[in-house]
C-alpha positions as a Markdown table, in Angstrom:
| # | Residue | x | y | z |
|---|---|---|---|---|
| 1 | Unk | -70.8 | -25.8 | -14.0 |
| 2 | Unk | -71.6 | -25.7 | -17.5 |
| 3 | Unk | -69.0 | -26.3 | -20.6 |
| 4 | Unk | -68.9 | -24.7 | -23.9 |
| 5 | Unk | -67.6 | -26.1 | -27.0 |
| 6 | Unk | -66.2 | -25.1 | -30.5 |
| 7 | Unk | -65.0 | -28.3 | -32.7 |
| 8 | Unk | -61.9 | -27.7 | -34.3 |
| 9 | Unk | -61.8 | -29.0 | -37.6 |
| 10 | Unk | -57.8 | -29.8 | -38.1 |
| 11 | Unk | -58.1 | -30.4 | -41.5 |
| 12 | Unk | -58.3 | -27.3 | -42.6 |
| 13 | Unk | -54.9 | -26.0 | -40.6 |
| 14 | Unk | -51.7 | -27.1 | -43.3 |
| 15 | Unk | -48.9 | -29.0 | -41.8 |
| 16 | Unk | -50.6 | -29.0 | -38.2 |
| 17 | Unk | -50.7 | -32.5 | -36.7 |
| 18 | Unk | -54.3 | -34.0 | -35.9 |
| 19 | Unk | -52.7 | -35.9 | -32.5 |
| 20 | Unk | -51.2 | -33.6 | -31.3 |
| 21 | Unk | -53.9 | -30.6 | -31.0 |
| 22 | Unk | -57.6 | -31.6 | -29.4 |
| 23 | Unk | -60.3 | -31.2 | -31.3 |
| 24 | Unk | -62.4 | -29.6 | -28.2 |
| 25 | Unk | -61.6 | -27.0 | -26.4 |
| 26 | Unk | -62.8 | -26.3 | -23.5 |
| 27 | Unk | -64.3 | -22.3 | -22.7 |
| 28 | Unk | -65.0 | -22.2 | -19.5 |
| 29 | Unk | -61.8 | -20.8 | -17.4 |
| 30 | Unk | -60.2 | -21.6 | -14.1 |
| 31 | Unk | -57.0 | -20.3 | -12.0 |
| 32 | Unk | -54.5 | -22.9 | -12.0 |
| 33 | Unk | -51.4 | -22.4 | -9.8 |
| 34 | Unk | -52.9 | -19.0 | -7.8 |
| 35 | Unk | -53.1 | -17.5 | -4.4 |
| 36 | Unk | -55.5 | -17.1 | -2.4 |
| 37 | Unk | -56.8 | -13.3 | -2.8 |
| 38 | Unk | -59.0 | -11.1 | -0.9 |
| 39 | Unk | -61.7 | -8.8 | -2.7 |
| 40 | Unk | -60.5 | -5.6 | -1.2 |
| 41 | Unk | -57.7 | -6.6 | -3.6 |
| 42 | Unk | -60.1 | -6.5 | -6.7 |
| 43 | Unk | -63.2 | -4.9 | -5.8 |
| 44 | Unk | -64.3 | -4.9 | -9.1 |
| 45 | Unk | -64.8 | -8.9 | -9.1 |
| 46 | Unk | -68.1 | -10.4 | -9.2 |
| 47 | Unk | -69.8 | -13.9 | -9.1 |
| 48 | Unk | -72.4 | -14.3 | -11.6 |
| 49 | Unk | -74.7 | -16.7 | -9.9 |
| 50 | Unk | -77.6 | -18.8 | -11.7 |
| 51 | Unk | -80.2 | -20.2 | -9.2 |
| 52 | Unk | -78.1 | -19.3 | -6.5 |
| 53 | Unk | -74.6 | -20.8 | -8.2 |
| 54 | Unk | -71.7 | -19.7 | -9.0 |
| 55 | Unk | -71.7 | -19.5 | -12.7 |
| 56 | Unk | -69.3 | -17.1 | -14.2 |
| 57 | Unk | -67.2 | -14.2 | -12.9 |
| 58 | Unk | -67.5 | -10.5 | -14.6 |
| 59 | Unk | -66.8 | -6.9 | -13.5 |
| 60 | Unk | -68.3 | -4.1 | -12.2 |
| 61 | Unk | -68.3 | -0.9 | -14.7 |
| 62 | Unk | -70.6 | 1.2 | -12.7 |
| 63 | Unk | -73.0 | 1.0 | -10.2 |
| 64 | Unk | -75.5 | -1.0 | -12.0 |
| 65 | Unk | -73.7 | -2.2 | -15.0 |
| 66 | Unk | -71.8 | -5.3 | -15.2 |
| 67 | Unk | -69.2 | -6.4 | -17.9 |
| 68 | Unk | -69.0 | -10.3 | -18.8 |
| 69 | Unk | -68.9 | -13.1 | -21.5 |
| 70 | Unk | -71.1 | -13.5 | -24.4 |
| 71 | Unk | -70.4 | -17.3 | -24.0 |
| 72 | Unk | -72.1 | -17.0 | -19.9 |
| 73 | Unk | -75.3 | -16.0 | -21.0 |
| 74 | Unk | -76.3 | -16.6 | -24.3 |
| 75 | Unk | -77.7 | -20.3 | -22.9 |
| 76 | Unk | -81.8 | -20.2 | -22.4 |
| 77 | Unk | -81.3 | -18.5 | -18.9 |
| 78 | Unk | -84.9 | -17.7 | -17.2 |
| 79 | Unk | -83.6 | -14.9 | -16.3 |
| 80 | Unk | -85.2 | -13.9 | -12.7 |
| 81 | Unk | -82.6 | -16.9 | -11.7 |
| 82 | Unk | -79.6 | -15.2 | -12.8 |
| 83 | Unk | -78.5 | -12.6 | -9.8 |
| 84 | Unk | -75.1 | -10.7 | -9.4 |
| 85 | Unk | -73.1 | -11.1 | -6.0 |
| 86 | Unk | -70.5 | -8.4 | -5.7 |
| 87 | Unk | -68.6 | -7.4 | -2.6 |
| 88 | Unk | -67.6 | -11.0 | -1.8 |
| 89 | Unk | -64.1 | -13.0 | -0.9 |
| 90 | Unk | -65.7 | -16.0 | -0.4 |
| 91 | Unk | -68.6 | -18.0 | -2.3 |
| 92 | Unk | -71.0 | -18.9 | 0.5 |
| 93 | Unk | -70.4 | -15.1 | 2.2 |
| 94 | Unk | -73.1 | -13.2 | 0.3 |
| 95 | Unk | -73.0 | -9.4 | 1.4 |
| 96 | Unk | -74.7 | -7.7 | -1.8 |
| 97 | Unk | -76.7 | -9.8 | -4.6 |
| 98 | Unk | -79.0 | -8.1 | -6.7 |
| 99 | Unk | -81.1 | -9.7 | -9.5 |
| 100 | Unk | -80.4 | -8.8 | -13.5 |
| 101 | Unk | -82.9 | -7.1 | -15.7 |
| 102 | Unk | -81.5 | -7.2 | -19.0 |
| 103 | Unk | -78.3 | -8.6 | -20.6 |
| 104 | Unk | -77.3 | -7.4 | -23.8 |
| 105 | Unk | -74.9 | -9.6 | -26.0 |
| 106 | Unk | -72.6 | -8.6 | -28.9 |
| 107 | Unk | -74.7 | -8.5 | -32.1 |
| 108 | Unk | -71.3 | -10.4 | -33.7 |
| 109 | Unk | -70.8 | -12.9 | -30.7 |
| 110 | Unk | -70.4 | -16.0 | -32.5 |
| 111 | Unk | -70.1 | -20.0 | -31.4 |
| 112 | Unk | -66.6 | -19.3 | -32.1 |
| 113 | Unk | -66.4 | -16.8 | -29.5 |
| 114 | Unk | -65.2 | -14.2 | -31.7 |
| 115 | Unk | -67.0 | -10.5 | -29.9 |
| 116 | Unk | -67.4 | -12.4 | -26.3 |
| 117 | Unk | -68.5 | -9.6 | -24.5 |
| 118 | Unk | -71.8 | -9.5 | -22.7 |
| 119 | Unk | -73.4 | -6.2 | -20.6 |
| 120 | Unk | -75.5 | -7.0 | -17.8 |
| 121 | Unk | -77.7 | -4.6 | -16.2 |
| 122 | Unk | -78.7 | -4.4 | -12.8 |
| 123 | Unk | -82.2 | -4.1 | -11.1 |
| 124 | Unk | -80.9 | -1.6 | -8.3 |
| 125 | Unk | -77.7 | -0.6 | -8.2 |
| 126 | Unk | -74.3 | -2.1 | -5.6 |
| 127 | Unk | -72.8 | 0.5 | -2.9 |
| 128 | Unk | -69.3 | 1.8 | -3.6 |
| 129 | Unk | -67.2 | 0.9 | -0.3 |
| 130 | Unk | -63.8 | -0.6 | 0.2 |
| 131 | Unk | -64.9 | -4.2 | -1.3 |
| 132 | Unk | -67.1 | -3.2 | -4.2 |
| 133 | Unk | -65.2 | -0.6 | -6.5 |
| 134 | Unk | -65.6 | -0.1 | -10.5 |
| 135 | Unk | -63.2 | -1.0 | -12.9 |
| 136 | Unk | -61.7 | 1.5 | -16.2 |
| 137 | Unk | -61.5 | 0.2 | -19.1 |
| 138 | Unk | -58.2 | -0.3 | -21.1 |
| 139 | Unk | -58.3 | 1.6 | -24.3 |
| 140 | Unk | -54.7 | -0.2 | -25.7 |
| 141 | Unk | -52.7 | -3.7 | -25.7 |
| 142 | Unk | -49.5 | -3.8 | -23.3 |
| 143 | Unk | -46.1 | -4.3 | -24.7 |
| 144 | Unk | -45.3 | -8.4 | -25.5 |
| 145 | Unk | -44.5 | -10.4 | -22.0 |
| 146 | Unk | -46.2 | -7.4 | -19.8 |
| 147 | Unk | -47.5 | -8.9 | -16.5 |
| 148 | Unk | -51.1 | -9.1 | -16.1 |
| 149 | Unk | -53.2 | -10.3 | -13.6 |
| 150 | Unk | -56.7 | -12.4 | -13.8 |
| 151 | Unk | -58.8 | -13.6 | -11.3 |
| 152 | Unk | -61.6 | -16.0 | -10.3 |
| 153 | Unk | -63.6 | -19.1 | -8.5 |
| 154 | Unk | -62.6 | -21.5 | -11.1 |
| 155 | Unk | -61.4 | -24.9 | -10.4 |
| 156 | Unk | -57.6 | -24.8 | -9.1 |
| 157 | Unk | -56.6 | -28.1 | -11.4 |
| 158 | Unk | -58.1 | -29.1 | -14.4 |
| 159 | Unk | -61.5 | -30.9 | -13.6 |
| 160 | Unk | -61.4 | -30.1 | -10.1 |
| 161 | Unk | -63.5 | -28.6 | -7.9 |
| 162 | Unk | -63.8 | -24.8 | -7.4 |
| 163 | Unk | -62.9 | -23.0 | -4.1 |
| 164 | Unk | -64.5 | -20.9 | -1.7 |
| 165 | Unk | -61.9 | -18.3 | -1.9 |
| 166 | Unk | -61.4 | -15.9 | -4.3 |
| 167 | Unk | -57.8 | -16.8 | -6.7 |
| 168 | Unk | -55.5 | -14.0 | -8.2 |
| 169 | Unk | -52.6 | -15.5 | -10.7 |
| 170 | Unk | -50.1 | -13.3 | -12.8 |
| 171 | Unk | -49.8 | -14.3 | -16.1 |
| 172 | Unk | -48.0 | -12.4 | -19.3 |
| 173 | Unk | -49.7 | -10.6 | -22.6 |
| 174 | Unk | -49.0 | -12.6 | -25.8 |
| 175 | Unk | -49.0 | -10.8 | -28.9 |
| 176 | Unk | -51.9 | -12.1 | -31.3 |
| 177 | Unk | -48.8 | -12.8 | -33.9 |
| 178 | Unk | -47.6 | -15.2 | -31.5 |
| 179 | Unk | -50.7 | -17.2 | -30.3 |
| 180 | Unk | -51.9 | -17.8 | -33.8 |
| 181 | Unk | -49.1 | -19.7 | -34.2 |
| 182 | Unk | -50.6 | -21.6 | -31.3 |
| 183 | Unk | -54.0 | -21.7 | -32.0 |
| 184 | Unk | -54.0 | -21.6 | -36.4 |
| 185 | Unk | -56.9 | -19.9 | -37.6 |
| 186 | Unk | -59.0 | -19.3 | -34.5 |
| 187 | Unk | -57.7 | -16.6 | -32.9 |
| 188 | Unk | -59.2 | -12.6 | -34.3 |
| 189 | Unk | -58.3 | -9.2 | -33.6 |
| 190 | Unk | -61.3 | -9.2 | -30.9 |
| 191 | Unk | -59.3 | -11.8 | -28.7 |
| 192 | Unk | -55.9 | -11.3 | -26.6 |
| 193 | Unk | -54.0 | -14.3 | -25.3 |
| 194 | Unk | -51.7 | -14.7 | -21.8 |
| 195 | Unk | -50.1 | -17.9 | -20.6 |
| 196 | Unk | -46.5 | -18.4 | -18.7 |
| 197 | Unk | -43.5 | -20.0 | -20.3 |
| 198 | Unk | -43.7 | -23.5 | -19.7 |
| 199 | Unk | -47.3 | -23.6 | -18.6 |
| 200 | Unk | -48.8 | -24.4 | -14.8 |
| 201 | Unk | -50.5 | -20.8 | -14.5 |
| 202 | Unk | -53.8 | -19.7 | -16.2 |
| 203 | Unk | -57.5 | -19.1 | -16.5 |
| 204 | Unk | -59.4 | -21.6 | -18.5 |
| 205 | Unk | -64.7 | -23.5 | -15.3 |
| 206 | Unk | -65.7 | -20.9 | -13.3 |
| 207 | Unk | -63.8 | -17.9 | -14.3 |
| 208 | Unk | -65.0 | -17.3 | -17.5 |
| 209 | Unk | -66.4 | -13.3 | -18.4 |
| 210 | Unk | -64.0 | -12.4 | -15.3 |
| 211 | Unk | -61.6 | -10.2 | -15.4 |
| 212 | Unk | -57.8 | -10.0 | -16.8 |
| 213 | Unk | -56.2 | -6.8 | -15.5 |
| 214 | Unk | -53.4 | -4.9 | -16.2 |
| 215 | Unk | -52.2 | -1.6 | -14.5 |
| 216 | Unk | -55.6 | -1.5 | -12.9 |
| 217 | Unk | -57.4 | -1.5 | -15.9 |
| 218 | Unk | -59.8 | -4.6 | -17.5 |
| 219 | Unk | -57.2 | -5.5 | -20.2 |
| 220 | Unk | -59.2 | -8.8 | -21.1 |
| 221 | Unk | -62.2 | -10.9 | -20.5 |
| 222 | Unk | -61.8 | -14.6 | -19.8 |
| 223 | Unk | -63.2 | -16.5 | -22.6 |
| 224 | Unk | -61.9 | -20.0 | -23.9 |
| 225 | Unk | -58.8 | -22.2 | -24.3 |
| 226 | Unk | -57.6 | -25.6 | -24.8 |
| 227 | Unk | -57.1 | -27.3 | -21.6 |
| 228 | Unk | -55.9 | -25.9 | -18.9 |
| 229 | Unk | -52.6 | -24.3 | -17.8 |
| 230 | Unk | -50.6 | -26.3 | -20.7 |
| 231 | Unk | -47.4 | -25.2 | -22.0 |
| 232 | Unk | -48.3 | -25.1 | -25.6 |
| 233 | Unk | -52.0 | -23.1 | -25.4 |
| 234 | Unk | -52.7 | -19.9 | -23.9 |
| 235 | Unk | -55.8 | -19.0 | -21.8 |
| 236 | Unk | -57.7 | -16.6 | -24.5 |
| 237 | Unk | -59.4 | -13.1 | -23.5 |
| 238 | Unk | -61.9 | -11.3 | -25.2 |
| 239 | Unk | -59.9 | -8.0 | -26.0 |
| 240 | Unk | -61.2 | -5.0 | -24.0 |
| 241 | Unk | -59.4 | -2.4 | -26.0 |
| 242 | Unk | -60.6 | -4.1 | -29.0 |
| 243 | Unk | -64.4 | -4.0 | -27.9 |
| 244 | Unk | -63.7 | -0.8 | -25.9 |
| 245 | Unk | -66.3 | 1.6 | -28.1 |
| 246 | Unk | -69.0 | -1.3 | -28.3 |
| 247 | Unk | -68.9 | -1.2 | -24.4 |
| 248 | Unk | -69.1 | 2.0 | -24.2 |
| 249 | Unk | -71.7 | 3.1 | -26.5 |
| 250 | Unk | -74.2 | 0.1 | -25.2 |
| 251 | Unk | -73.7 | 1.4 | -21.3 |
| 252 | Unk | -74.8 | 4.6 | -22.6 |
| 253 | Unk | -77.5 | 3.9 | -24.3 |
| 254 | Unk | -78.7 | 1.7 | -21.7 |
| 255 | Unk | -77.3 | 4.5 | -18.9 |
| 256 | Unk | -80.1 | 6.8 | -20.7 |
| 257 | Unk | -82.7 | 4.2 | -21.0 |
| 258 | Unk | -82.9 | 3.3 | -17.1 |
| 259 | Unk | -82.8 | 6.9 | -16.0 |
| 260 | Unk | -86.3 | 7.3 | -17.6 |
| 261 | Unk | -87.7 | 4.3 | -16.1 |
């Protein structure tokens, strides 16, 4: 499991206190204080796997199209190691896995995970059944303190280890006004927040580039936070509605491409 870091340089935030804020934090997510779920639940959930392990978690968009994090693949990746397993509950139950062929990251992805969004394309293409289903895409924010739901592998405490079956935790949308307050001068308009009042429930190693639902829809993409389920910082999504066209327009274009291969 890999980590990804942004330094935070508390100097430049006015009146914010150097002790009490970490100057790392960590981007890779995990559920903390989940269930267990099934995949029929969430069809749509995939484990990114590089050299057969679980890396990162994403979404299926069509057939042969995944949706993930800039931040899961921009590493040197040889990338005839880096397979998609869909279809799955559990981590060692492998039903469908098929290899990627290209992965196209957000010409403004930056280390400070601003643009996080990642398409990965598939050599071959997953059957649609009862445990492997696509996913729309959310064109708008919900209203402040809407219920949302994001799921994953990721560790179940903070440095833990992750577990074989697929985690579901409901969290609530944070308006952007709010979680700058929380996070001073990091978060942009690509990004959406979610947490639960007093902490003990979130996304934040293994879950990272899945996916944060609402009303069936990908509302958010799980991208970076400080810590892990702590009362004073929100996990942080890539925002979906905010990235919507950029998705869109690079699944066509690379729709068209692979149909005249």
């Amino acid at each position: 499991m890999f980590k990804y870091f942004v330094l935070l340089c508390v100097v430049l935030v006015p009146g914010l206190k150097a002790a009490s804020v970490p100057t790392v934090p960590m981007l890779d997510g995990r559920i903390v204080g989940g269930s267990n779920a099934n995949i029929q639940q969430y069809p749509h959930q995939i484990s990114m796997r590089y050299r057969g392990r679980h890396r990162c978690g994403g979404s299926v968009y069509t057939s042969n199209i995944i949706v993930s994090a800039a931040h899961c693949v921009v590493d040197d990746l040889d990338l005839s190691q880096l397979t998609i397993v869909a279809g799955s509950t559990y981590l060692d139950d492998v039903t469908w896995e098929l290899p990627v062929s290209k992965i196209i990251v957000h010409e403004k992805y930056s280390s400070a995970n601003d643009y996080d969004v990642a398409i990965l394309v598939l050599r071959g293409n997953f059957p649609f059944n009862s445990y492997i289903q696509p996913i729309s895409l959310a064109k708008s924010r919900p209203a402040a303190g809407a219920d949302v739901i994001v799921t994953g592998w990721g560790t179940l405490v903070e440095g833990g280890d992750i577990p074989n079956q697929l985690q579901q935790v409901t969290v609530n949308y944070m308006e952007n006004s709010s979680c700058k307050k929380r996070y001073p001068l990091m978060i942009t308009d690509r990004m959406l927040c979610a947490n639960v009042s007093g902490g003990g429930k979130d996304a934040c190693q293994g879950d990272s580039g899945g996916p944060l639902i609402h009303n069936n829809e990908l509302l958010g993409i799980v991208s970076w936070g400080i810590g892990c389920a702590r009362s004073t910082f929100p996990g942080v999504y890539a925002s979906v509605p905010d990235l919507y066209e950029w998705i869109e327009t690079t699944v066509r274009a690379n729709t068209i491409e692979f149909a005249f291969l």
